[in-house]
C-alpha positions in Angstrom: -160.1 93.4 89.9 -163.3 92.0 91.4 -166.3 91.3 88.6 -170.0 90.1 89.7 -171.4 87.7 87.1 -174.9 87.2 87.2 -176.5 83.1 86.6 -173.3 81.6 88.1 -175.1 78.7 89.7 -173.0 75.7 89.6 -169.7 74.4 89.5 -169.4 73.8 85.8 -171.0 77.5 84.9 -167.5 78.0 87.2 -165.7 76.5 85.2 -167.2 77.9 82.4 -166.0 81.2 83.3 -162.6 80.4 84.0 -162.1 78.9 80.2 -163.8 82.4 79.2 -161.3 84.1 80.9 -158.0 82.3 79.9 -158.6 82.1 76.4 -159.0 86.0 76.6 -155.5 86.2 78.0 -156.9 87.2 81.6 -155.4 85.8 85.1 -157.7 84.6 87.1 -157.0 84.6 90.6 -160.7 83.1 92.2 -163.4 82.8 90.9 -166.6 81.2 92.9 -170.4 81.7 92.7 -171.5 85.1 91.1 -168.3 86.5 90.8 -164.3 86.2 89.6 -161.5 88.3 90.6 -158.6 88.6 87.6 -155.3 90.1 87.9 -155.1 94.0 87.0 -157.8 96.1 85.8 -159.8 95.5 82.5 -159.5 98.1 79.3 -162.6 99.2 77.8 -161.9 96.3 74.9 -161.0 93.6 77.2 -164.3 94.6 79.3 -166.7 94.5 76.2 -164.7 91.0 75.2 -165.8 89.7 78.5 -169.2 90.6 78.7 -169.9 89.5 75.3 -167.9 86.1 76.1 -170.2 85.5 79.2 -173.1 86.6 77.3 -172.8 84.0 74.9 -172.8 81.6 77.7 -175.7 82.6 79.5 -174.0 85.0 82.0 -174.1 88.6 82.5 -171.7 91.3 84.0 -172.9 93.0 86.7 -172.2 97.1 87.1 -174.9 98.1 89.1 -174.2 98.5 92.5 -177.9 97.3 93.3 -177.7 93.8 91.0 -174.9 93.0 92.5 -176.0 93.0 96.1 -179.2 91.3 94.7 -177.0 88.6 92.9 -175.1 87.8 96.0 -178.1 87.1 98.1 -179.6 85.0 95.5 -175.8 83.2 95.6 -176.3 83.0 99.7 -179.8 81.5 99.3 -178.6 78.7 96.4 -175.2 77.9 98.7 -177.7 77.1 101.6 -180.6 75.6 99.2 -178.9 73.5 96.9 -175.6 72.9 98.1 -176.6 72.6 101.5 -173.1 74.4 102.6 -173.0 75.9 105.5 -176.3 74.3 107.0 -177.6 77.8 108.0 -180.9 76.3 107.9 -181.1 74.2 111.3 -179.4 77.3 113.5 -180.8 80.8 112.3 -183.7 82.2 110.5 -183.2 83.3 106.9 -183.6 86.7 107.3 -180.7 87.1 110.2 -178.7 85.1 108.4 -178.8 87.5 105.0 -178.6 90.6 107.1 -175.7 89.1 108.8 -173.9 88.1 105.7 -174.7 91.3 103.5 -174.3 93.9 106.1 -177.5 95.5 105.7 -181.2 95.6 107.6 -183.3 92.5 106.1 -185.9 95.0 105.1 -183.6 97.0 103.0 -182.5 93.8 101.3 -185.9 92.3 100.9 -187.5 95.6 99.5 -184.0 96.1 97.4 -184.6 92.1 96.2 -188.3 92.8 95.4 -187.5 96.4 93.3 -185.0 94.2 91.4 -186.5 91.1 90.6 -190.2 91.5 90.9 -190.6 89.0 93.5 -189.8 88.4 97.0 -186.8 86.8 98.8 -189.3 84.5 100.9 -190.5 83.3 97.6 -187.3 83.0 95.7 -186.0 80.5 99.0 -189.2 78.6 98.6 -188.8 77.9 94.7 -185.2 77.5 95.3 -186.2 74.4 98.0 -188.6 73.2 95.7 -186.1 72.6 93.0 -184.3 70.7 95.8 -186.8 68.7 96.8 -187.7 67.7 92.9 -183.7 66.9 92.2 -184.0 64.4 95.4 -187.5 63.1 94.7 -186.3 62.4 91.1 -183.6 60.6 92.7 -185.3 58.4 94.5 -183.4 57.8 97.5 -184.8 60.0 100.1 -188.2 59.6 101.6 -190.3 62.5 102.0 -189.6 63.1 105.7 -185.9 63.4 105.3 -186.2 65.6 102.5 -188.6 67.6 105.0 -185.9 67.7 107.7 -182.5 68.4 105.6 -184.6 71.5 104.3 -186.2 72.8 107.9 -189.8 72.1 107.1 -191.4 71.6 110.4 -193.2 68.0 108.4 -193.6 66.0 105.7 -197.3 66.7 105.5 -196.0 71.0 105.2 -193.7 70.4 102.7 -196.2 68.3 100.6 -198.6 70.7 101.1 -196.0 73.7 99.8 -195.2 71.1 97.2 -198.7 71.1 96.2 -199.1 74.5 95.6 -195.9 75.6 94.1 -195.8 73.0 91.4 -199.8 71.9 91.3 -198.7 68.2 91.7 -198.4 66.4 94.8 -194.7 64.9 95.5 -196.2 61.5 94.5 -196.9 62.4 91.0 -194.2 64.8 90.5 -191.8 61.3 90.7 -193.6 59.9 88.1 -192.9 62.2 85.6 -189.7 63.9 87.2 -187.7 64.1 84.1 -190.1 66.9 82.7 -190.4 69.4 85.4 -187.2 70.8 86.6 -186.4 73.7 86.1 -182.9 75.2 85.7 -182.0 77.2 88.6 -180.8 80.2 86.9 -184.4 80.2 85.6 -186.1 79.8 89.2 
């Protein structure tokens, strides 16, 4: 049985949800961003001990059809954004590529997104690359023009400028007080 989990952003919430699942006596077969396949169906007890286990650690189930879908493009948008995995960005626009991946028209997806969440996909990719550009900029070790280029900004000056707006700091004095302004990205 296949279950969508909603805030699954990172390796350790992963891992997270595997120890959630063992110590309720489940077998898990994969589990992977937004969502973990276990052997056999789930009773109604089992299923309210796993929701209220990934409650309690941030997570939700998903049974909506509609979350779901929305869940799995926001995965698709973090696996490209943050863990730069399969470098979509340099060979096709972002809407082709979530049509492509989902199955279904971009503008059914982007109004289905919208309905859901309350604001666009455009604007859930761009806070999604801001994050990125913070966790690099708090690191230190890439210059504003490579950060530009590993997330398909067409300049430094653009991405400064999106920077700007998004955050109200220019990248400059973001790095000076990085520590206090990222944000989570189950909270983005």
């Amino acid at each position: 049985m296949k279950l969508a989990i909603k805030n699954m952003v990172c390796d350790r919430c992963i891992k997270v949800v595997r120890d959630e699942m063992e110590a309720l006596g489940l077998v898990v077969k994969q589990i992977e961003l937004g969502s973990a396949e276990i052997e056999g169906e789930l009773s109604v007890r089992e299923a309210k001990l796993v929701k209220e286990r990934l409650q309690a650690n941030g997570f939700e189930l998903l049974e909506d059809l509609r979350s779901v879908l929305v869940e799995h493009i926001k995965k698709l948008v973090i696996d490209e954004v943050q863990h730069l995995k399969g470098k979509k960005m340099k060979s096709m626009n972002f809407s082709d590529y979530l049509s492509e991946k989902c199955g279904y028209e971009y503008s059914y997806l982007s109004h289905l997104f919208s309905a859901v969440t309350g604001q666009t996909i455009e604007r859930y990719v761009i806070s999604q690359k801001i994050e990125k550009v913070k966790e690099w900029l708090s690191y230190g070790e890439l210059t504003l023009s490579e950060i530009a280029w590993r997330l398909d900004y067409s300049s430094a000056a653009h991405l400064g400028n999106q920077f700007k707006k998004e955050t109200g700091q220019t990248p400059g004095q973001f790095k000076k007080g990085a520590a206090l302004a990222r944000k989570a990205l189950d909270r983005v």
